[in-house]
Backbone bond lengths (Angstrom), bond angles and torsions (degrees), N, CA, C in turn:
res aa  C-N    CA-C-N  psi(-1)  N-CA   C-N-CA  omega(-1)  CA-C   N-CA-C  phi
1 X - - - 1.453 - - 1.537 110.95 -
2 X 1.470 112.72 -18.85 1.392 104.21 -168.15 1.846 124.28 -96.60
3 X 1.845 93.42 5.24 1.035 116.32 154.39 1.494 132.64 -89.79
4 X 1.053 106.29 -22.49 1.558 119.30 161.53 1.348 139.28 -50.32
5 X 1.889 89.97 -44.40 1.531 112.11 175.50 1.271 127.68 -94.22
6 X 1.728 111.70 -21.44 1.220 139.94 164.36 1.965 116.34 1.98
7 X 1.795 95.46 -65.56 1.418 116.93 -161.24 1.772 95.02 -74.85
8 X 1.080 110.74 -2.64 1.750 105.65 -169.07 1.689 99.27 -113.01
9 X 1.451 123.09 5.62 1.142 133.91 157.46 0.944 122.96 -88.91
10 X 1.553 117.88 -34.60 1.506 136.91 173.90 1.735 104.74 -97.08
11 X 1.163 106.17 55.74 1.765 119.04 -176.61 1.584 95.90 -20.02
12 X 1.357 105.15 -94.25 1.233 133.47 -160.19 1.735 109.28 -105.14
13 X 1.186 137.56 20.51 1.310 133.03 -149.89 1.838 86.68 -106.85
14 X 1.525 94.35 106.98 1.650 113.72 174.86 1.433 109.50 -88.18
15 X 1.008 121.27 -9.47 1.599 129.27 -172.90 1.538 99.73 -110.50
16 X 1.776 94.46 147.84 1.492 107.73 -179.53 1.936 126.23 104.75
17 X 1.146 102.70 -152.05 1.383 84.20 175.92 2.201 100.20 -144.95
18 X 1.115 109.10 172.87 1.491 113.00 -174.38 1.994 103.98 -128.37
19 X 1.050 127.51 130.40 1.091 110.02 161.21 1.577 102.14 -82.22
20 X 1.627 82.21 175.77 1.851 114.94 157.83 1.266 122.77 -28.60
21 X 1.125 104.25 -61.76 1.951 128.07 -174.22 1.504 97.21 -47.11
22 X 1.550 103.85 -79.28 1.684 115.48 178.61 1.485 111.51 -40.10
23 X 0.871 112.45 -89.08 1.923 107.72 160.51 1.388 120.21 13.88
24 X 1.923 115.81 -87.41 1.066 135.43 165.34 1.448 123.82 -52.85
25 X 1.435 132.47 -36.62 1.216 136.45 -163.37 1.321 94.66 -100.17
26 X 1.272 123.51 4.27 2.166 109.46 167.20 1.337 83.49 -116.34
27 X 1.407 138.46 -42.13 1.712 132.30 165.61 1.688 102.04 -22.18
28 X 1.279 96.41 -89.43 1.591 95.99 -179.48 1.675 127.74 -32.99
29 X 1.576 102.17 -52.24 1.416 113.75 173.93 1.476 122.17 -34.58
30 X 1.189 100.74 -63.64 1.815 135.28 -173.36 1.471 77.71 -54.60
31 X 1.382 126.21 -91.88 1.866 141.06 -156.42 1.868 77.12 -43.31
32 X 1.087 142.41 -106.82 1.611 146.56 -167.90 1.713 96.67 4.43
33 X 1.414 99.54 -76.28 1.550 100.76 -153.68 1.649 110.50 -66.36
34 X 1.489 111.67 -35.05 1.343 114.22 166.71 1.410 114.71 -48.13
35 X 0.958 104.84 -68.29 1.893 101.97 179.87 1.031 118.28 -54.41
36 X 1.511 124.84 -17.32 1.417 132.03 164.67 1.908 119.17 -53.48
37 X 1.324 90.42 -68.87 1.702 125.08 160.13 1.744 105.17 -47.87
38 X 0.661 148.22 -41.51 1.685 165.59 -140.67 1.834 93.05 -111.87
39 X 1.297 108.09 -64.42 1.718 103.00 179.63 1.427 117.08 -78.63
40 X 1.559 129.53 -17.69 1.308 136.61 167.07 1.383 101.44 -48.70
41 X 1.606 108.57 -70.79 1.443 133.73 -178.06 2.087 99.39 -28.62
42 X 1.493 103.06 -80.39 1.160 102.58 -175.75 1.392 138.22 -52.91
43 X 2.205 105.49 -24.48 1.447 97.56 173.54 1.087 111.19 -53.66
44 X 1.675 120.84 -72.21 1.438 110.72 -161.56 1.801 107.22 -102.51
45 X 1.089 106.50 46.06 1.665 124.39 154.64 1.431 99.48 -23.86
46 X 1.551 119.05 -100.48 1.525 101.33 -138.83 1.907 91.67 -141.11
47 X 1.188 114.63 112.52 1.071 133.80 138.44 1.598 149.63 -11.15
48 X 1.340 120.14 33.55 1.388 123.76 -166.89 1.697 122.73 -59.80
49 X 1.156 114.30 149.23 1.352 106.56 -177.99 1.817 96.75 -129.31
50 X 1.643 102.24 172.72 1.602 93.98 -164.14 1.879 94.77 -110.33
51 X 0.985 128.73 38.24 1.477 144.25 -173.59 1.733 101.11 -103.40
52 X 1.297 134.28 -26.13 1.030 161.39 -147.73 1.585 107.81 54.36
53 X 0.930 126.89 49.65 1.883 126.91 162.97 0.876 96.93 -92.64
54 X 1.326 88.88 136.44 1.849 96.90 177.29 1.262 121.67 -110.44
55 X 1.791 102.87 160.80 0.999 126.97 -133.49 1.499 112.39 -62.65
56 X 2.095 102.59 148.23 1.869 102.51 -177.12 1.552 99.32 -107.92
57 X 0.962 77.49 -172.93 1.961 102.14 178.29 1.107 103.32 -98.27
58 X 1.489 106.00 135.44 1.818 104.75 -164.19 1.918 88.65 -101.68
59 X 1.570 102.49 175.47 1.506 122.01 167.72 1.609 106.58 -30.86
60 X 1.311 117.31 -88.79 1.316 138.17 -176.55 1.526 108.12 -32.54
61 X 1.117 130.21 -61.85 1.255 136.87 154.40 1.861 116.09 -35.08
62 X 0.965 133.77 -21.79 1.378 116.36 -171.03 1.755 95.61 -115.42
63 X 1.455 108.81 -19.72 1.435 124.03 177.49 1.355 98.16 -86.37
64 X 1.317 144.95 2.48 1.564 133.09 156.56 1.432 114.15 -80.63
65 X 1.747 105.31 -57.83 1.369 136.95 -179.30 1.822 102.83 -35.64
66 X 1.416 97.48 -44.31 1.089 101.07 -179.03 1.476 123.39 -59.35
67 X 1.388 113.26 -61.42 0.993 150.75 -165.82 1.557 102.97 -58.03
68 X 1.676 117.41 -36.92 1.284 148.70 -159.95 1.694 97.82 -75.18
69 X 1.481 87.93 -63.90 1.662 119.06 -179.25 1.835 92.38 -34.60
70 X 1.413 95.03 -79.67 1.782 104.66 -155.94 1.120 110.25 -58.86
71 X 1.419 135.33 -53.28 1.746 131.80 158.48 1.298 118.38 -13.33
72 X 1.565 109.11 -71.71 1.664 140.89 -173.93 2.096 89.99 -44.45
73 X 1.004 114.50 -67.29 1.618 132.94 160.23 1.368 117.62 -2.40
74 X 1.516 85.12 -87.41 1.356 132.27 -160.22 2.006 103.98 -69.15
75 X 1.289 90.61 -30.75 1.499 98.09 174.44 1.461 142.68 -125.96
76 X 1.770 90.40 27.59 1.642 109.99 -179.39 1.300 108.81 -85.04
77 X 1.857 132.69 -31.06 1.266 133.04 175.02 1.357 129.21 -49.88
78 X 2.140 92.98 -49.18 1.165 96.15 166.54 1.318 139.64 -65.61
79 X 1.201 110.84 -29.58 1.290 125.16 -161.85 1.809 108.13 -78.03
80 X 1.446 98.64 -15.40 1.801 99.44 -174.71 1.305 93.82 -86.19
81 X 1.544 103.24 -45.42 1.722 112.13 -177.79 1.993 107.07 -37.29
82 X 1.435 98.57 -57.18 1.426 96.37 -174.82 1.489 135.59 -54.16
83 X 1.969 95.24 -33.65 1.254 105.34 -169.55 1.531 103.23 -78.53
84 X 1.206 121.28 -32.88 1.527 135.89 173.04 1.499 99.63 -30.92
85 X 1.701 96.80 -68.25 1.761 110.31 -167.14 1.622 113.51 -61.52
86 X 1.334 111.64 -31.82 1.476 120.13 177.29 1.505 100.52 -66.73
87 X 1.574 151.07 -44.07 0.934 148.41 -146.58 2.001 89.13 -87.90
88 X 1.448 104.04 -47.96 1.430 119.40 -179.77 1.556 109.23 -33.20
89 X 1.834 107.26 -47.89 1.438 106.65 -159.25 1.765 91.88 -80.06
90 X 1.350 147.78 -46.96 1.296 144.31 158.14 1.392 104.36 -27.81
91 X 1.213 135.87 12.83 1.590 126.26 -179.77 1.637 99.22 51.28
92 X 1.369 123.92 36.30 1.442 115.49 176.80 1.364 122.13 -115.02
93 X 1.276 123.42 142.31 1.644 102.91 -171.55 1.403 113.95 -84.87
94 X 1.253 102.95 171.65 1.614 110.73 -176.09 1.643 128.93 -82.76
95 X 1.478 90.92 24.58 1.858 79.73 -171.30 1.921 85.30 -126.52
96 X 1.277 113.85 12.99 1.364 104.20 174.08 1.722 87.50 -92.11
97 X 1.450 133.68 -24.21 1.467 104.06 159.67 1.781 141.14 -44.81
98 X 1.984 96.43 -40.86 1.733 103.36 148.77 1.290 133.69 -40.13
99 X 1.638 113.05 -43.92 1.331 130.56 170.48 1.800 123.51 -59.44
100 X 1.420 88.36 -43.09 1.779 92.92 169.52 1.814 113.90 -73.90
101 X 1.289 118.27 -16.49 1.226 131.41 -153.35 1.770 86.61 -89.28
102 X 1.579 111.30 -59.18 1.167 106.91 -178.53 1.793 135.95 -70.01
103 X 1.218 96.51 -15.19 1.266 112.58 169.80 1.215 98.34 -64.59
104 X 1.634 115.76 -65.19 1.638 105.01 -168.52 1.169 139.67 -43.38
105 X 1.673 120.54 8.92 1.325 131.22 -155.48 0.951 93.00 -116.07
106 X 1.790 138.09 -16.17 1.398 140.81 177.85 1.867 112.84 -96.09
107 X 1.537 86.56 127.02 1.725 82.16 -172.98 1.458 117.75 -56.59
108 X 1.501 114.92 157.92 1.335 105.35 176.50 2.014 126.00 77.82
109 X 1.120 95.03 -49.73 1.822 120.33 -175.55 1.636 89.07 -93.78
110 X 1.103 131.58 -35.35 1.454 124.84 -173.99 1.888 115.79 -81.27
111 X 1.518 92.12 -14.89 1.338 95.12 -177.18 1.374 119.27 -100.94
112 X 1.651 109.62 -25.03 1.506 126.46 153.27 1.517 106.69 -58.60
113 X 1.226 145.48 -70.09 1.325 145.23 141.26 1.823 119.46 26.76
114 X 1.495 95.14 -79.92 0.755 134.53 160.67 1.745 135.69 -12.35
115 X 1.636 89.36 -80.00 1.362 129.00 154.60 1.674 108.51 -51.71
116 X 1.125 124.51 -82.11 1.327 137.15 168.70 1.697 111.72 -24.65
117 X 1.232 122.98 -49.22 1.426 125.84 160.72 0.787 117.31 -72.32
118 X 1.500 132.06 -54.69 1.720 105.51 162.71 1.661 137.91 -39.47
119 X 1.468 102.13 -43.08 1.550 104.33 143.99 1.596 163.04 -25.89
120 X 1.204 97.11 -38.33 1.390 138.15 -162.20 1.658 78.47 -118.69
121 X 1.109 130.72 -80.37 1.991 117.17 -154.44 1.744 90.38 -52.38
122 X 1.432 121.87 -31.56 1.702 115.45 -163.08 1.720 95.51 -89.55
123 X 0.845 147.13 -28.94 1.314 142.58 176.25 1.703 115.72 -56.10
124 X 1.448 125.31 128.70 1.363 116.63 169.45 1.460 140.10 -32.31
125 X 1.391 140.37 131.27 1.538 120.27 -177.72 1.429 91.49 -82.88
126 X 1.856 106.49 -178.09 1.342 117.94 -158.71 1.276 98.74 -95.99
127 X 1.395 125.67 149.12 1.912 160.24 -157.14 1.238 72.24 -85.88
128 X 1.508 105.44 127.27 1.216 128.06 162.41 1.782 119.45 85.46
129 X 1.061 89.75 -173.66 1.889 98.67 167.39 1.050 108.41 -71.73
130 X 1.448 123.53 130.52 1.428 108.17 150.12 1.936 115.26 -134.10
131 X 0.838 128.50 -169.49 1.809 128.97 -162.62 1.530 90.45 -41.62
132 X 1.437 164.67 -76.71 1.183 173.11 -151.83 1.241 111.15 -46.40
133 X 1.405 103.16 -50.46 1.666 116.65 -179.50 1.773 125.59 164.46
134 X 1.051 139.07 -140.88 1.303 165.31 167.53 1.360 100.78 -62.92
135 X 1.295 109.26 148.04 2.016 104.89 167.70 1.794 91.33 -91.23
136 X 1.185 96.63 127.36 1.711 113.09 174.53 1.589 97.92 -56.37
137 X 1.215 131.31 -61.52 1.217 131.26 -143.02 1.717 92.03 -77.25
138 X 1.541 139.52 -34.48 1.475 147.58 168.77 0.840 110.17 -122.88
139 X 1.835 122.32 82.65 1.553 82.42 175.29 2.124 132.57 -100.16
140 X 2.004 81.86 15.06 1.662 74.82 178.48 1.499 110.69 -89.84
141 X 1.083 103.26 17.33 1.890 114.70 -165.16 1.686 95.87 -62.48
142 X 1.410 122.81 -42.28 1.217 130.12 -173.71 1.918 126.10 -65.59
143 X 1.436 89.04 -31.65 1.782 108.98 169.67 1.579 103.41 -92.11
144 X 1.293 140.70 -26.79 1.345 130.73 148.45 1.395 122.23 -53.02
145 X 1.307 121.44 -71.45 1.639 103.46 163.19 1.197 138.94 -54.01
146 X 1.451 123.58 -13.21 1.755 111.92 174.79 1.153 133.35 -109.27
């Protein structure tokens, strides 16, 4: 769990580096609570009556949306923050995340994009220190070798 929450400790922290773990374990988190928010939404979704009016949005449904809303919110800072730091540990800078961002707006090229960043967040960061910082995953590995 304490990888999950990790990125919401590191609010806004654009500097440094993120492993894998962190990455994946707010990945999962985020996908958890959404589907949480997502099946609230759908139990009591929509309301039919036999008058033929058609159909409302029940309680449960506007109490997910909600719920959906403020998360989605509540966890867009972090989540750039992370991907920033994940690109960091690839020795990559952080504004080729802008670059993936803008691609995504082009059909087709946004979904290759896409793909390609998912790639890159699942691929290892680089052994050792490098310009960003410390290797997260060792980081006294670097004062042992020199």
């Amino acid at each position: 769990m304490e990888w999950m929450l990790m990125p919401y400790r590191r609010y806004a922290e654009f500097h440094g580096r993120s492993r894998r773990m962190e990455y994946w374990m707010f990945t999962l988190f985020s996908l958890i609570v959404m589907a949480a928010c997502a099946t609230l939404m759908f139990a009591g979704g929509l309301t039919f009556s036999e008058s033929g009016e058609p159909p409302e949005f029940g309680v449960l449904f506007w109490i997910g949306a909600v719920l959906f809303a403020l998360f989605a919110l509540g966890s867009m800072i972090p989540s750039i923050a992370l991907t920033i730091r994940r690109f960091h540990d690839r020795d990559m800078s952080g504004w080729w995340y802008l670059g993936f961002i803008v691609l995504g707006f082009i059909p087709i090229v946004g979904n290759i994009a896409s793909i390609v960043n998912l790639v890159i967040m699942a691929l290892p960061g680089t052994q050792g220190a490098n310009r960003f910082g410390d290797d997260p995953i060792n980081p006294t590995s670097a004062d042992i070798f020199s």
